[in-house]
Kinemage of the C-alpha trace (Angstrom):
@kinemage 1
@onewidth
@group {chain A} dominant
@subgroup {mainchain}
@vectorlist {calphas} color= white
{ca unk a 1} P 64.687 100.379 113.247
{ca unk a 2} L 67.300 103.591 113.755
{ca unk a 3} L 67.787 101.697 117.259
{ca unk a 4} L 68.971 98.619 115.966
{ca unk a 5} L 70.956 99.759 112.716
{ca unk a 6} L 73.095 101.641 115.233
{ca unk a 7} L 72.730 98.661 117.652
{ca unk a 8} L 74.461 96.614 114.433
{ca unk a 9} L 76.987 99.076 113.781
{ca unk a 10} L 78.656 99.426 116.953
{ca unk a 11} L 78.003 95.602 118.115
{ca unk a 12} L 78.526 93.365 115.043
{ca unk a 13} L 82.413 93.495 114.672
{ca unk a 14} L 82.568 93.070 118.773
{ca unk a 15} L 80.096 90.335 118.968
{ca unk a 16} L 81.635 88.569 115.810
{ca unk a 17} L 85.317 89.140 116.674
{ca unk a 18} L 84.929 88.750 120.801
{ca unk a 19} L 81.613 86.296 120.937
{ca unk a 20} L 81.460 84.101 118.348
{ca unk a 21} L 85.387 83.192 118.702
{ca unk a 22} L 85.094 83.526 122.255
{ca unk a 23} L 82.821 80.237 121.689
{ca unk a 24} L 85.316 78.600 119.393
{ca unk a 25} L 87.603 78.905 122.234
{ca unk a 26} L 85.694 77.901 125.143
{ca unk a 27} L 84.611 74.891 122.632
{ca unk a 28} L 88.271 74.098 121.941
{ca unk a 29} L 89.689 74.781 125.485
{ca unk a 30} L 87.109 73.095 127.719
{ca unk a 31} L 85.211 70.604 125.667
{ca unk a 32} L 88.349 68.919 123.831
{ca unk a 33} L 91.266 70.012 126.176
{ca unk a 34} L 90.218 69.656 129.198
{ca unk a 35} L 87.817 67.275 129.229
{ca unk a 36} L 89.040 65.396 126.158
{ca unk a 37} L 85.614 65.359 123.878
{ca unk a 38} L 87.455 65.405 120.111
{ca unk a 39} L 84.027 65.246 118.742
{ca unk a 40} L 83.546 68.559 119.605
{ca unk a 41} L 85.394 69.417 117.377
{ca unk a 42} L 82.453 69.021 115.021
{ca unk a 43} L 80.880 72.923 116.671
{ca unk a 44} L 83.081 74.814 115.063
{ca unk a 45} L 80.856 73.933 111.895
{ca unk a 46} L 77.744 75.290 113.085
{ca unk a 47} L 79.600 78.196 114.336
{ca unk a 48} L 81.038 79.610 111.478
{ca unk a 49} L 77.399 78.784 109.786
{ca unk a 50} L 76.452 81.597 112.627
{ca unk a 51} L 78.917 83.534 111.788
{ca unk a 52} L 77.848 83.648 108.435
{ca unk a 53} L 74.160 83.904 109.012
{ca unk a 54} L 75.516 87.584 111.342
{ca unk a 55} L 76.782 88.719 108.316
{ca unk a 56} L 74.146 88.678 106.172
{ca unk a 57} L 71.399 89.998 108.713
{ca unk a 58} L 73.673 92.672 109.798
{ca unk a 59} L 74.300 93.847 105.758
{ca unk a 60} L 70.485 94.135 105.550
{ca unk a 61} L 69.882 96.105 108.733
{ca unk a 62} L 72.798 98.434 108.370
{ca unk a 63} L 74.379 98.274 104.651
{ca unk a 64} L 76.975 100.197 103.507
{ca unk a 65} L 75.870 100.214 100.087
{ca unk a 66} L 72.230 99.064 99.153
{ca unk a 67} L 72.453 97.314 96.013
{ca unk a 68} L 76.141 95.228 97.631
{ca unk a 69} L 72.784 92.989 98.652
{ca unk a 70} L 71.058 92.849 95.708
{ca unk a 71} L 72.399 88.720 95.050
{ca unk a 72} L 70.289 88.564 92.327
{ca unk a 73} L 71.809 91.297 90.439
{ca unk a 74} L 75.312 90.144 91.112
{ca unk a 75} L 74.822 86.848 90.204
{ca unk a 76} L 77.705 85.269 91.839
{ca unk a 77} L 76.120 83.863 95.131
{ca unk a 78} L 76.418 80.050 93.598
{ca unk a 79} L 80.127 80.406 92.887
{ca unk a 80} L 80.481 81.964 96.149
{ca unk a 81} L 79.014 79.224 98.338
{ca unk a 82} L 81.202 76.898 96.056
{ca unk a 83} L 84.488 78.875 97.196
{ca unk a 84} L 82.855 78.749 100.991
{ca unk a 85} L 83.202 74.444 100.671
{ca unk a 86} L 87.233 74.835 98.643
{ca unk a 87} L 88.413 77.205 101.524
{ca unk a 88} L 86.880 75.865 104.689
{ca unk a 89} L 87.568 72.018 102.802
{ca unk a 90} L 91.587 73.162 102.137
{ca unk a 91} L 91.560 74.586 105.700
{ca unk a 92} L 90.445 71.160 107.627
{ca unk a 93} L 92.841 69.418 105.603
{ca unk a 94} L 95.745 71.953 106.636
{ca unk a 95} L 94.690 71.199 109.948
{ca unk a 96} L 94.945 67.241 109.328
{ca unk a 97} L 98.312 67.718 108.580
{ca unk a 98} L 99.949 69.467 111.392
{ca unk a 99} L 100.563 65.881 112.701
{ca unk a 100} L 101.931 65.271 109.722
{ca unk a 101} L 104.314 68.702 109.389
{ca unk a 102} L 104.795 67.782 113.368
{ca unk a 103} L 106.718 64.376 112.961
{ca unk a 104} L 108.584 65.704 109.708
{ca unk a 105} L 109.915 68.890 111.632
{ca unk a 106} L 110.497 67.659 115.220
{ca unk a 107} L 110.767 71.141 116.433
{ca unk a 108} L 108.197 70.939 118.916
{ca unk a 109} L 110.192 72.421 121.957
{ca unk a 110} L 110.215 75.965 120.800
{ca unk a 111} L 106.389 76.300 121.379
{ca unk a 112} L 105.637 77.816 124.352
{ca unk a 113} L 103.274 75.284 125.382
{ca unk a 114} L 103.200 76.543 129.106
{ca unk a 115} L 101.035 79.711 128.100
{ca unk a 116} L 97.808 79.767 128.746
{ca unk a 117} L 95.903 78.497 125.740
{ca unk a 118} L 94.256 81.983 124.983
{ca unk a 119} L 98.340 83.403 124.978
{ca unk a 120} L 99.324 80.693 121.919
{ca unk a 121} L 96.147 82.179 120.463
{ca unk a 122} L 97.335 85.414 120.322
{ca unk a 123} L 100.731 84.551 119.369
{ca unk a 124} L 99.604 82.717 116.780
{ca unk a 125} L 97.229 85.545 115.394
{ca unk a 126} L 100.015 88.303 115.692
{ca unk a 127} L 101.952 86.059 113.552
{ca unk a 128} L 99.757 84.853 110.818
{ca unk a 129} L 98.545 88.397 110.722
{ca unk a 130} L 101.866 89.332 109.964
{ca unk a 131} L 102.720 86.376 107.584
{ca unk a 132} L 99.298 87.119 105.633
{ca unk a 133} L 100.162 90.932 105.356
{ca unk a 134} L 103.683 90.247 103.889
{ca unk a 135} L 101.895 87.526 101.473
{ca unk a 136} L 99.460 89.696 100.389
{ca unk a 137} L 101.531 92.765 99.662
{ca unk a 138} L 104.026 90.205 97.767
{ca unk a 139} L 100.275 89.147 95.738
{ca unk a 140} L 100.466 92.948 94.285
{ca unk a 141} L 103.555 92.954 93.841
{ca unk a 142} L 104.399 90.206 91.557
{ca unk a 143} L 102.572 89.218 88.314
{ca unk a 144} L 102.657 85.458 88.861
{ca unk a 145} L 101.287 86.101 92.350
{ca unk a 146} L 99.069 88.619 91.462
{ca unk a 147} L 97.289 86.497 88.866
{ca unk a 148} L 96.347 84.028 91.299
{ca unk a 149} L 94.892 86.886 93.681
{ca unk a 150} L 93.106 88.623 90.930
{ca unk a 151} L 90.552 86.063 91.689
{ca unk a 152} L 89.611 87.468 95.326
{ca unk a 153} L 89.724 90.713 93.725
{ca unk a 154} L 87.797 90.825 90.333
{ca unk a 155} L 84.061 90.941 92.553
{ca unk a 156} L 82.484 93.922 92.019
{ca unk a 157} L 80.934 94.141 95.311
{ca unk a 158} L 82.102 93.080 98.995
{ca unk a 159} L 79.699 91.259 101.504
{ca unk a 160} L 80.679 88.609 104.207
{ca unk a 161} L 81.195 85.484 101.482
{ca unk a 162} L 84.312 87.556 100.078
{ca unk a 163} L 86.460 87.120 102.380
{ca unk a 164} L 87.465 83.151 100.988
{ca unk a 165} L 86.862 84.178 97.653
{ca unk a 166} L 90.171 83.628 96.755
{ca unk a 167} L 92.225 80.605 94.222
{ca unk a 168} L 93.005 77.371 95.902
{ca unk a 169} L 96.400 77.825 94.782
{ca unk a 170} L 96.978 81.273 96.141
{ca unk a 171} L 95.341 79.985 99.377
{ca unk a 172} L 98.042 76.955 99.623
{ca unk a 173} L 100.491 79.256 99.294
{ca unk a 174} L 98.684 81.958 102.114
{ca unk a 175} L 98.980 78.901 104.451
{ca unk a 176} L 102.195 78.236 103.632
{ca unk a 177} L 103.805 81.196 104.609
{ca unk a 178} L 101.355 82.334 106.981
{ca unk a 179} L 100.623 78.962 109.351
{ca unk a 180} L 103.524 76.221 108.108
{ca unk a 181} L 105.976 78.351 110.230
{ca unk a 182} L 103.829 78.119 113.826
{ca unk a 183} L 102.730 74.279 112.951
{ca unk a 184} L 107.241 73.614 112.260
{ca unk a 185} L 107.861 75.194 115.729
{ca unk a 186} L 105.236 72.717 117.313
{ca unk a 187} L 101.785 75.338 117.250
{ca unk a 188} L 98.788 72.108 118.640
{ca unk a 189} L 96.128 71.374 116.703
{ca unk a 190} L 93.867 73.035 119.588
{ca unk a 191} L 95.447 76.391 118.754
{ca unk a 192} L 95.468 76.153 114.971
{ca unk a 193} L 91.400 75.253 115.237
{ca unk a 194} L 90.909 78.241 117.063
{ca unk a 195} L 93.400 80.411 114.966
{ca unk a 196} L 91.500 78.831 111.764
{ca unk a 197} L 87.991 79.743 113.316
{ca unk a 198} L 89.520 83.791 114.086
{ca unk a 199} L 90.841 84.145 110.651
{ca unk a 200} L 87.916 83.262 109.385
{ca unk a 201} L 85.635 85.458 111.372
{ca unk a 202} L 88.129 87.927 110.882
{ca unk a 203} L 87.493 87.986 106.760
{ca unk a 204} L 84.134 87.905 106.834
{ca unk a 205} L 83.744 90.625 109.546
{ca unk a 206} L 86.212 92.474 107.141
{ca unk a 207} L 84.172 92.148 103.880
{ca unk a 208} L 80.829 92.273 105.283
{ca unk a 209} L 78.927 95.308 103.655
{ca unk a 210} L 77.988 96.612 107.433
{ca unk a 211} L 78.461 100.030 108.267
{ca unk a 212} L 80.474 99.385 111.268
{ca unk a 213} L 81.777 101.847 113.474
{ca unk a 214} L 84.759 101.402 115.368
{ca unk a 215} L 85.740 104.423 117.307
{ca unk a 216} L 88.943 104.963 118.183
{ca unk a 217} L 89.976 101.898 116.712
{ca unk a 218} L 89.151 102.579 113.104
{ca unk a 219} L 92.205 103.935 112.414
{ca unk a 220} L 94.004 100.423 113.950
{ca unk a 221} L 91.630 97.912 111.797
{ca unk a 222} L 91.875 96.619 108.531
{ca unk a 223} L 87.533 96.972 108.590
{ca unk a 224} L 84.736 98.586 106.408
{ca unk a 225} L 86.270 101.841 104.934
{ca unk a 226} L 90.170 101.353 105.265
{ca unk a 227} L 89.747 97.938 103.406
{ca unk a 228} L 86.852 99.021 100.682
{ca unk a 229} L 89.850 101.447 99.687
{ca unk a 230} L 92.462 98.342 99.313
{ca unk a 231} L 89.350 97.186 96.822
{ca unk a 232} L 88.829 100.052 94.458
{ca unk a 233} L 89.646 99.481 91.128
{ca unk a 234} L 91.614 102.969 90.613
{ca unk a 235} L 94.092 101.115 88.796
{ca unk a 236} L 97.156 100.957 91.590
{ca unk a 237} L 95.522 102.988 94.232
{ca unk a 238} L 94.067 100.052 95.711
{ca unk a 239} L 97.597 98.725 96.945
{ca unk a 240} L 97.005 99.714 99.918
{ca unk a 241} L 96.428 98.684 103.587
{ca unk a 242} L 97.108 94.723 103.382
{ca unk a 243} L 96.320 94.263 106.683
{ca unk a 244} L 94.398 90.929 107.815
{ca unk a 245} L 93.621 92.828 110.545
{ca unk a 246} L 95.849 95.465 112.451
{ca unk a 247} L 97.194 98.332 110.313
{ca unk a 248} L 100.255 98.408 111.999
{ca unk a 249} L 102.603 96.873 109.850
{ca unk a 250} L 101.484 98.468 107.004
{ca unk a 251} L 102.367 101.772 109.261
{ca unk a 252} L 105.408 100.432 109.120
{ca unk a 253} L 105.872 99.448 105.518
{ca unk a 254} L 104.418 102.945 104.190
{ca unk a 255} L 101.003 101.659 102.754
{ca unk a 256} L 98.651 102.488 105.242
{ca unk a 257} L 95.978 105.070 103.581
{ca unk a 258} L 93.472 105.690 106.122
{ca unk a 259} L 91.725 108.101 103.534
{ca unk a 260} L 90.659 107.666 99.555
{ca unk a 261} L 91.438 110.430 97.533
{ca unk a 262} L 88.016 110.736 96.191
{ca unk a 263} L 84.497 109.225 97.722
{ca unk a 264} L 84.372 105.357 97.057
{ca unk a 265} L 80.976 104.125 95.655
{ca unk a 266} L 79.522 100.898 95.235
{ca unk a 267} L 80.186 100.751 91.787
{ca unk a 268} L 84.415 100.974 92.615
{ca unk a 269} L 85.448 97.694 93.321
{ca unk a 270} L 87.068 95.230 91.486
{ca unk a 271} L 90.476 94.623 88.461
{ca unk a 272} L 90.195 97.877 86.183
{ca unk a 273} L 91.498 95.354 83.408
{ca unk a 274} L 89.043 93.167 84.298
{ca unk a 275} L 85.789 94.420 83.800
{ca unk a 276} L 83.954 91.588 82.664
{ca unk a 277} L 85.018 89.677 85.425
{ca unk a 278} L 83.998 86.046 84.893
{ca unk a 279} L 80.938 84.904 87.209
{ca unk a 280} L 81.398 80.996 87.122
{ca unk a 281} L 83.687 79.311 89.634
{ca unk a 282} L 85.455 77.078 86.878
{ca unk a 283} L 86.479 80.462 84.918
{ca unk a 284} L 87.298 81.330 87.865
{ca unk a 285} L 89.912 78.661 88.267
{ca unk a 286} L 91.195 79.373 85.133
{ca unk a 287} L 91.166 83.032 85.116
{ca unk a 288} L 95.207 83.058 86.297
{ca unk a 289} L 96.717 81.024 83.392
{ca unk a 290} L 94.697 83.387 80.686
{ca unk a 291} L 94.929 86.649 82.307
{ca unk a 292} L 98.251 88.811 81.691
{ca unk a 293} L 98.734 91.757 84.139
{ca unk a 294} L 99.078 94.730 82.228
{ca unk a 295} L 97.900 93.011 78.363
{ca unk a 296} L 94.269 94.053 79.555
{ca unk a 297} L 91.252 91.876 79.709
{ca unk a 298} L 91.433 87.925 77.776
{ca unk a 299} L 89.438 87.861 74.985
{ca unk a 300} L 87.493 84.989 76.253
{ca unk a 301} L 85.762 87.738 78.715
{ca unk a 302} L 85.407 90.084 76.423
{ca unk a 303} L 81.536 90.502 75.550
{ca unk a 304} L 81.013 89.408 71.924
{ca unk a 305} L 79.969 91.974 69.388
{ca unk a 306} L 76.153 92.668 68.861
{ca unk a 307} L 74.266 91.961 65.529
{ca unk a 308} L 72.797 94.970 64.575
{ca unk a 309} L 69.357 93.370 65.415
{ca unk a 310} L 70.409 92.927 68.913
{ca unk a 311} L 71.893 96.845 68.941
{ca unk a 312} L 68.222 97.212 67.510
{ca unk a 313} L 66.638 95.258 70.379
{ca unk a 314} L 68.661 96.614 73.381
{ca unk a 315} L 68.174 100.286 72.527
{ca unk a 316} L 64.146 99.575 72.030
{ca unk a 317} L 64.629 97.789 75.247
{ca unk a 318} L 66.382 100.625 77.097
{ca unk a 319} L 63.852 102.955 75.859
{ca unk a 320} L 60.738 101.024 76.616
């Protein structure tokens, strides 16, 4: 078992980031490219169902934190898989529109089409990685943002379904700024699958409660310990480290903080003025219009007040 927890710790982020897009690609490039099969398309599905099913065998082999897989406890893994089918759902149709974007901005010369495929791939991700770091540092930033992103970061826990946890509105505007700008210039639908598929991977790799170790490169990658400390709910300690995935722009802003001023434990993520965050996907959704940055928790999350029977019945509990 000590063989394969360590097995899991140095290989998952590899295997996930390298293998399982490496796929994607060689699904996109040869399969629909070259050989013109759009139907196959339809793989990426099963996948990012792989991907997903990696996550949660790897938390369970090599956890970070024990009880981050306790579901049950939680609660939350129905409103979860419900934010799974609104991100991946809003993602397709992003990608259904790129004709659409295409014909409105007729821009499609400036994409360097002669690259390889796997170069517009990287291009792609260098820029979206970019766009999403400057979005998401903007989402702390500025109440009205901020009360959209609240949602993605009210959990209390982080394990490989976080990563799309996140308002459909705040993930229109994510695409937006982060994709609309490569599909304008002309970015092909082959690229944006495969840049889709990698962002993906990328947030559920960066979520997942593995203990990963990265070597050298854990001081270059937004993963396990560098983003649990952008989670903390130390009221503004967490703005920190927005990466998607390379720390170097946040080098370069200032807000890289490789280490937390104090041990993180499981119990230390999540809104400090939100500590009855709500579990239900539909409060959820209307957690931004209630919720006031800075006027502490809504009412309507608030616990109610016990009887004194029911003071009477949880302290008889609790000792029992």
């Amino acid at each position: 078992m000590k063989t394969l927890r360590e097995i899991v710790r140095y290989g998952y982020a590899p295997f996930m980031m390298f293998g399982l897009t490496g796929a994607a690609y060689w699904v996109v490039s040869e399969l629909v490219v070259a050989r013109g099969l759009t139907w196959a398309y339809l793989l990426i599905v099963p996948l990012l169902g792989i991907a997903y099913l990696c996550a949660f065998g790897a938390e369970k082999i090599a956890p970070f934190f024990e009880d981050w897989n306790d579901h049950h406890a939680h609660g939350d893994t129905q409103t979860n898989i419900l934010h799974i089918i609104a991100y991946e759902t809003s993602a397709i149709n992003g990608v259904f529109l790129i004709p659409v974007i295409c014909w409105l901005f007729p821009f499609q010369g400036l994409w360097p089409t002669e690259w390889p495929m796997w170069g517009q791939v990287l291009m792609a991700f260098l820029v979206a990685d970019f766009a999403f770091m400057a979005m998401h540092y903007l989402s702390h930033r500025l109440p009205v943002l901020w009360r959209l992103h609240s949602v993605h970061h009210g959990v209390g826990r982080l394990y490989g379904l976080n990563g799309v946890i996140r308002h459909p509105l705040h993930q229109v505007i994510d695409m937006v700024v982060g994709n609309m700008p490569l599909v304008i210039i002309g970015m092909p639908v082959p690229v944006a699958v495969v840049l889709g598929f990698l962002i993906s991977v990328t947030l559920i790799v960066q979520h997942s409660n593995v203990d990963t170790r990265l070597g050298p490169l854990a001081r270059h990658l937004s993963i396990g310990r560098v983003h649990h400390l952008h989670h903390v709910n130390w009221g503004t300690e967490g703005d920190c480290n927005f990466g998607l995935l390379l720390t170097v722009w946040d080098r370069l802003l200032g807000t890289f903080h490789e280490k937390p001023p104090r041990p993180i434990t499981s119990k230390d993520m999540g809104v400090d003025e939100l500590p009855h965050f709500p579990k239900g996907f539909v409060e959820q959704m209307v957690l931004p219009f209630v919720y006031k940055p800075g006027a502490g928790e809504p009412e309507r999350y608030k616990p109610k007040s016990e009887t004194p029977a029911q003071e009477a019945r949880r302290l008889l509990d609790a000792a029992e």
